[in-house]
C-alpha positions in Angstrom: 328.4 -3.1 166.6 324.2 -2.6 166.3 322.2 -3.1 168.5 319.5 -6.2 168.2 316.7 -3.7 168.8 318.2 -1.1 165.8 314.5 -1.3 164.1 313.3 0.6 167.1 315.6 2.3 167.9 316.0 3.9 164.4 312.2 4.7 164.3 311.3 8.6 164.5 310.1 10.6 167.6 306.6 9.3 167.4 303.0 10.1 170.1 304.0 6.6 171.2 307.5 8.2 172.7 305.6 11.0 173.8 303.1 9.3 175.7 305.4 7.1 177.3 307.5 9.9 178.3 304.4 12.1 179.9 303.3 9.1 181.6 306.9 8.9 183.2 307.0 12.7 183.6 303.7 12.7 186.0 305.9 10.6 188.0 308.7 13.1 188.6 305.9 16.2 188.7 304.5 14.4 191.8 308.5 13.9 193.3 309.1 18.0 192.4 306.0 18.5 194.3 306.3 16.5 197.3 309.6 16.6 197.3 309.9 20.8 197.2 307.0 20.7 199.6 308.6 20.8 203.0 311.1 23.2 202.1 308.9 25.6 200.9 306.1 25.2 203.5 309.4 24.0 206.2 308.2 27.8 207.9 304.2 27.0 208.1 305.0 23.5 209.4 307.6 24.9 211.9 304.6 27.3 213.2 302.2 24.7 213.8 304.6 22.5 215.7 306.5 25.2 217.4 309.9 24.2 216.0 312.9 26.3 214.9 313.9 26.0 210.8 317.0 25.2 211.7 316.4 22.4 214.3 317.1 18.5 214.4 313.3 18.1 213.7 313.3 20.3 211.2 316.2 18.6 209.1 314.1 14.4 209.9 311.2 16.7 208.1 313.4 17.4 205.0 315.4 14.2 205.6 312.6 11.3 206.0 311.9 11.4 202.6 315.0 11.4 200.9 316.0 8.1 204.0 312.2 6.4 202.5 313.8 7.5 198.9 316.7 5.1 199.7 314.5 2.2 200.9 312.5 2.6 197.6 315.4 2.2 195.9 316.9 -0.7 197.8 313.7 -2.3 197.7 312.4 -2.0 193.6 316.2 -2.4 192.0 316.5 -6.0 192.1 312.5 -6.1 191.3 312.6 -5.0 187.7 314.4 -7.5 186.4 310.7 -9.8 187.3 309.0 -7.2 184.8 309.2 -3.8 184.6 305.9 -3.0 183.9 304.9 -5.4 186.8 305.9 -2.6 189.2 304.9 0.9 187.3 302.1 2.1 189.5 302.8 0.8 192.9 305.5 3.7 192.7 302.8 6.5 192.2 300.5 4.6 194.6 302.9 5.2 197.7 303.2 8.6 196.7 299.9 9.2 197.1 299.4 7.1 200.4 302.2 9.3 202.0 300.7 12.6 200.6 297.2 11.9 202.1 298.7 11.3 205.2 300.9 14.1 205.0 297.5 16.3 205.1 296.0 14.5 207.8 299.4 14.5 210.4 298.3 14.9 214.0 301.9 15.6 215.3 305.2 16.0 213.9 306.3 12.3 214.5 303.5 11.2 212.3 304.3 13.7 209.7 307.8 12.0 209.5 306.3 9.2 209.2 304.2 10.2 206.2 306.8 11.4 204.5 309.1 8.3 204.7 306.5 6.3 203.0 306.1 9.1 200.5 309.6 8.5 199.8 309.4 4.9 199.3 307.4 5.7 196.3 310.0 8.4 195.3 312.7 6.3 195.5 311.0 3.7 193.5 309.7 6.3 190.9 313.5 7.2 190.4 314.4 3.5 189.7 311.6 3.0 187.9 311.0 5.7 185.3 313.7 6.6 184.0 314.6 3.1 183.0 311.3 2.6 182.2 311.2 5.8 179.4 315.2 5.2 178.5 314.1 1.9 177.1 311.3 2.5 175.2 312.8 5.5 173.6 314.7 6.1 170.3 318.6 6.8 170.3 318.3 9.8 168.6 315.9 11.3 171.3 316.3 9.3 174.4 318.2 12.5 176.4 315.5 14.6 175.3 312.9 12.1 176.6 314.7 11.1 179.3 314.8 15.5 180.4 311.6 16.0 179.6 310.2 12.7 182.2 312.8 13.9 184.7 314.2 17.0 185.4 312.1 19.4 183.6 308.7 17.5 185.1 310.3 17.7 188.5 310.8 21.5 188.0 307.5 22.0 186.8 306.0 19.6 189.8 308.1 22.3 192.4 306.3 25.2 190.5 303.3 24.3 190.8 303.5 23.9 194.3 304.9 26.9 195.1 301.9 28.5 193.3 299.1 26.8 194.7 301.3 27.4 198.1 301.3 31.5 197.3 297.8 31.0 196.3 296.5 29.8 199.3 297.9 31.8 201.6 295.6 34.2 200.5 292.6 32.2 202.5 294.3 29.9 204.9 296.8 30.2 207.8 300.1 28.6 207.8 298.3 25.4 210.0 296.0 24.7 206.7 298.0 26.2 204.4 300.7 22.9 204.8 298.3 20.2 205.2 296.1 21.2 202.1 299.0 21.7 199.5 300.6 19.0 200.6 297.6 16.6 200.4 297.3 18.0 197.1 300.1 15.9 195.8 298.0 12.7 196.0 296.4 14.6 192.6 299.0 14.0 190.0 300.0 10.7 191.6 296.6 9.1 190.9 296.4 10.9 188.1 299.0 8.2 186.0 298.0 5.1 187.8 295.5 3.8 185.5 298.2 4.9 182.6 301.3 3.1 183.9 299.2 -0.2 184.4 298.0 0.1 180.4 301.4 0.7 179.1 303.2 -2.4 177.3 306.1 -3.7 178.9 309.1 -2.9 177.6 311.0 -3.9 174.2 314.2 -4.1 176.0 312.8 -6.7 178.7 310.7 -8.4 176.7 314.0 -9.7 174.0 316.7 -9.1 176.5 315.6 -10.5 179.6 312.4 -12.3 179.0 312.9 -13.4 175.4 309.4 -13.5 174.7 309.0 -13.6 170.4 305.5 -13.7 171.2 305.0 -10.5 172.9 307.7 -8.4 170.4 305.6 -9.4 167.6 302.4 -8.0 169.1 303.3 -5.3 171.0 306.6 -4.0 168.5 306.3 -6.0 165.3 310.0 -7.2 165.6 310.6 -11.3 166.6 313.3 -10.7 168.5 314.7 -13.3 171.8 318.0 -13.3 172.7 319.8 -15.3 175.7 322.1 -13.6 177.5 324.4 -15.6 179.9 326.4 -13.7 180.6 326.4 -13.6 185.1 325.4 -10.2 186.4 328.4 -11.0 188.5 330.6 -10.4 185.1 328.8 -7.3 183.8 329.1 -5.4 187.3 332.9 -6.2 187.8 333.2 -5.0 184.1 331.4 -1.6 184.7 332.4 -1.3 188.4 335.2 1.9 187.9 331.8 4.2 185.2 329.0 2.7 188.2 331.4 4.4 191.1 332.3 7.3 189.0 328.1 8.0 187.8 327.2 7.6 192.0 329.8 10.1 192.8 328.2 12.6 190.8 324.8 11.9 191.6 326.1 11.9 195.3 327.8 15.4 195.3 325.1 17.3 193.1 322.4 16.2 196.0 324.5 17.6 198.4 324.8 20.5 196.9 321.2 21.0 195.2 319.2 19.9 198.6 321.6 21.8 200.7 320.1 24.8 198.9 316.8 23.4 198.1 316.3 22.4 201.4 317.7 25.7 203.3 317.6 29.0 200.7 314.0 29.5 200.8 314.2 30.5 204.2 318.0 31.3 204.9 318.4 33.0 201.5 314.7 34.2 200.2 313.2 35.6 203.5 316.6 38.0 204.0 316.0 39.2 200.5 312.7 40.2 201.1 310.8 37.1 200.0 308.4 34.6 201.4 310.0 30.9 201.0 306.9 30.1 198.4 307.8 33.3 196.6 311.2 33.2 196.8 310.9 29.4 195.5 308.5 30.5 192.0 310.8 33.7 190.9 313.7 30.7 190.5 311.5 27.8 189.1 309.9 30.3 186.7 312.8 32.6 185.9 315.9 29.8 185.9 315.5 26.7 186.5 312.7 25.5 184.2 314.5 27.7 181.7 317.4 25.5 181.8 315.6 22.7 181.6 313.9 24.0 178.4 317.9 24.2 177.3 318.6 21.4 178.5 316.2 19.2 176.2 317.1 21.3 173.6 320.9 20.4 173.9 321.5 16.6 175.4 321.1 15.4 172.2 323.1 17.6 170.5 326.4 18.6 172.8 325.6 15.0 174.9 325.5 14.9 178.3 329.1 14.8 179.3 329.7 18.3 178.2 326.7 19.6 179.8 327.3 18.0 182.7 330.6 19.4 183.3 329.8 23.0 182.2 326.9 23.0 184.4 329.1 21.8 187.5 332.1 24.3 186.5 329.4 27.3 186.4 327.4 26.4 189.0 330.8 26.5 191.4 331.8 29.7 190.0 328.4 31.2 191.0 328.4 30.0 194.0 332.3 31.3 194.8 331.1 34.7 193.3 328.2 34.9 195.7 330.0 33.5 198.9 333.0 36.2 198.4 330.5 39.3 197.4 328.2 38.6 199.8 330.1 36.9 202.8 328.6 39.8 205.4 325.2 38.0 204.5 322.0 39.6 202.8 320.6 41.5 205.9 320.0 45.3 204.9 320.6 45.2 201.3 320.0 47.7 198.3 317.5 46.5 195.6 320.9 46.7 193.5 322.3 44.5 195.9 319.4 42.3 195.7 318.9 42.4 191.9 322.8 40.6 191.9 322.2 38.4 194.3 318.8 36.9 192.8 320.9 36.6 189.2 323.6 34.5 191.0 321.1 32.1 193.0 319.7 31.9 189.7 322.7 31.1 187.3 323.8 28.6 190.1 319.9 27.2 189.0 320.2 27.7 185.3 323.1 25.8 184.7 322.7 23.0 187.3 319.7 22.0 185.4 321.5 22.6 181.6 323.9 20.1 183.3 323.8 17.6 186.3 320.3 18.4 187.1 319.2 16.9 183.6 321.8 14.3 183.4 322.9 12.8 186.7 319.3 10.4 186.4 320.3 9.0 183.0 324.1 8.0 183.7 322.5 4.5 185.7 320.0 3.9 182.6 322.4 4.4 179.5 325.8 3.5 180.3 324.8 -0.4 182.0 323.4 -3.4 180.3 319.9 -4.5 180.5 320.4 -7.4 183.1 322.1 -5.0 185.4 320.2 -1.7 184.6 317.4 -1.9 187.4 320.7 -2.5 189.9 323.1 0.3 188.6 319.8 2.3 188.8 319.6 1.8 192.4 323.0 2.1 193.4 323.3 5.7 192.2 320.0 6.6 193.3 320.8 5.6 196.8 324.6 7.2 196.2 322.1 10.4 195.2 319.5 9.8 198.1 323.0 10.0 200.9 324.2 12.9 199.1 320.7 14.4 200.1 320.3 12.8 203.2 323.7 14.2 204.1 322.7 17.7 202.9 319.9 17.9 205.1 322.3 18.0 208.3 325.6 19.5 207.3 323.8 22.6 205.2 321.7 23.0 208.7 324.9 23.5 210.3 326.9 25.7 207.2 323.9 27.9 206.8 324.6 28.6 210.5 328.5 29.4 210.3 327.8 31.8 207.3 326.7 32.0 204.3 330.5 32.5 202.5 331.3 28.9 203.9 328.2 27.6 202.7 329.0 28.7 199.5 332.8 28.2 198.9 331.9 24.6 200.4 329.4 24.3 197.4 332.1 25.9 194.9 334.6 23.1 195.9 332.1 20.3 195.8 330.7 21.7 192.2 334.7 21.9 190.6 335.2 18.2 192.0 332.0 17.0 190.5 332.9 18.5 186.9 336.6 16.7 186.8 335.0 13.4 187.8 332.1 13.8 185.0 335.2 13.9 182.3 335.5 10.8 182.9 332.3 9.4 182.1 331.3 7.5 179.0 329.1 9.8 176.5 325.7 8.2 175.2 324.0 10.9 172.8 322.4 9.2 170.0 324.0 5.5 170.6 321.9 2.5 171.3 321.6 1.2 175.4 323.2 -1.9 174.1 326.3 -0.4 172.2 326.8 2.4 174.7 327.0 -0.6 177.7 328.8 -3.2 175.0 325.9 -5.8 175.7 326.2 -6.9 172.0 329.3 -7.8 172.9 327.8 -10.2 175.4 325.5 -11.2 172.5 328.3 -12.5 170.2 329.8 -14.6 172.7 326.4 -16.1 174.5 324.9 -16.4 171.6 321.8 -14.4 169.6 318.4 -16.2 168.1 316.3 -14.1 166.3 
């Protein structure tokens, strides 16, 4: 079986992939700095408002926008299939809309606000994007692509933040030092809107869905229209058992990942001697941009089910290490102590972004047909948005038991997540269509070209 697009997707890793995927990747630097934002500036915030870090307002700050993150993705899923292109640029737009207001929040109710509409965009960005760069992309090179747009730009996005964060604390109290790098954010966003707009739409849209010869030709030198008939209704009741597994891992690794994101800055880094924007950079810089680095290295190579599940299997077994050797806590530690501690935290990092963290965005792009791609999309976004909206409550609560249950909860969640990912479909260096059989759809509905 090829695929109907083969020409392009045969083609080598060119600046026209490139582009494509930095134009995505400025999407998901503005997510990993908005998104990292409140927990890492959750303690100035909690200052200025007089709030406790572990408090019911604290968790709607960290929870708002992951709740506008499943709106986003509610409303933009069913959109793409109107044009894809049609859409890229409104995502970045909200993002910077909620940032500005962000800056400019008069009370704490308005900075909820500001971030829900923030995480419209988000959500939308992670519908968005990643389709967006899986289908322009080569087969031999989408995974690296598709890491280097996502996870890796997220990292860097949180990075940066928590440097421009440790920067200005130098000059500005904790009541600026929230609104300006916050506000900041707006930077990036705008930064790609003129670029999105300018990009073609995309090859698998334009002969897929819209069947436009026309617009091939020009913008990809192939004449290429196919008509698909086959009912959505058909393709979702054939993928239905790979779209519930893909959401189940998306759902637990947000749990998990924004259950610590959200909380270990503060619970973890300030007990270990470290303020949350320091505590935040040492594991960016020193793990989990690292693993990213690995990761794009490897997803084309080893795929991404075997990443996936290593990443899970280590990732629990850090976490089951750390909750047994250090279930009195972190208070009054040894710089020995310490020194294993941070290496733990930061294998638990490594490897979540060598596996799930890379891969658990390109499960609903790869594995589904075109028709239904924009929908699968969404549904494990939002299954990953409730996973984080989840997180945001129970690790509140966990963090307050103890940190052993916090982290044998994690282990247990991490080993269930790496069984179900066994099950998934591999798609290194296959075609979209092949990988979701759509040219099996072809056959029987019928190809012109």
């Amino acid at each position: 079986m090829r695929s109907p697009l083969d020409p392009l997707d045969s083609k080598k890793l060119n600046s026209f992939h490139w582009r494509t995927a930095v134009v995505g990747g400025m999407g998901q630097f503005t997510d990993g700095w908005d998104l990292s934002s409140a927990s890492i500036l959750l303690f100035a915030i909690a200052e200025t408002f007089h709030i406790a870090v572990l408090s019911s307002a604290s968790s709607l700050i960290l929870s708002s926008v992951i709740i506008g993150n499943f709106v986003g993705a509610l409303i933009f899923g069913p959109l793409v299939n109107r044009g894809r292109k049609r859409f890229y640029g409104i995502d970045v737009g909200l993002m910077a809309i909620g940032a500005i207001m962000e800056a400019l929040s008069p009370s704490i109710y308005f900075l909820i606000l500001s971030r829900f509409i923030l995480g419209i965009g988000v959500g939308a960005d992670y519908v968005i994007s990643p389709l967006i760069v899986a289908e322009y992309s080569n087969r031999n090179d989408r995974g690296k692509l598709l890491t280097f747009s996502g996870g890796l730009s997220w990292d860097l996005g949180a990075l940066s933040l928590a440097i421009v964060s440790i920067t200005l604390s130098i000059f500005l109290p904790p009541q600026l030092l929230w609104r300006v790098a916050m506000g900041m954010g707006a930077i990036p966003a705008l930064s790609v809107l003129l670029a999105r707009r300018r990009l073609p739409e995309t090859p698998r849209f334009l002969a897929l869905l819209k069947g436009d010869k026309e617009a091939m030709k020009r913008d990809y030198g192939l004449e290429v229209s196919i008509a698909d008939g086959t009912p959505i209704s058909t393709y979702m009741k054939r993928m239905m058992k790979m779209l519930v597994l893909t959401s189940l891992t998306w759902f637990l690794f947000d749990v998990i990942a924004y259950g610590l994101g959200f909380f270990s800055p503060t619970e973890i880094g300030e007990t270990l001697g470290f303020t949350p924007p320091e505590f935040s950079a040492i594991m960016y810089a020193s793990f989990t941009i690292p693993g990213a680095l690995v990761a794009m290295y490897l997803v084309d190579r080893t795929g991404r089910r075997i990443n996936q599940t290593l990443g899970f299997a280590i990732m629990g077994a850090s976490a089951l290490v750390l909750g047994t050797l250090f279930n009195e806590g972190f208070k009054s530690l040894d710089l020995t102590m310490v020194i294993i501690a941070l290496s733990l935290l930061g294998m638990e990092n490594f490897f979540s972004q060598i596996g799930p963290g890379t891969a658990v965005g390109f499960w609903g792009v790869e594995l589904f047909p075109t028709k239904i791609r924009g929908l699968t999309q969404m549904i494990t976004v939002i299954a990953g948005r409730s996973g984080a909206i989840l997180s945001a409550f129970l690790y509140a609560y966990l963090f307050s038991v103890g940190l052993s249950v916090t982290m044998i909860f994690t282990a247990i969640l991490s080993f269930i997540a790496a069984l179900i990912t066994l099950n998934l479909r591999e798609p290194a260096k296959r075609s979209l269509e092949v990988i979701s059989e759509e040219s099996r759809g072809e056959e029987k509905n019928g190809v012109s070209s």
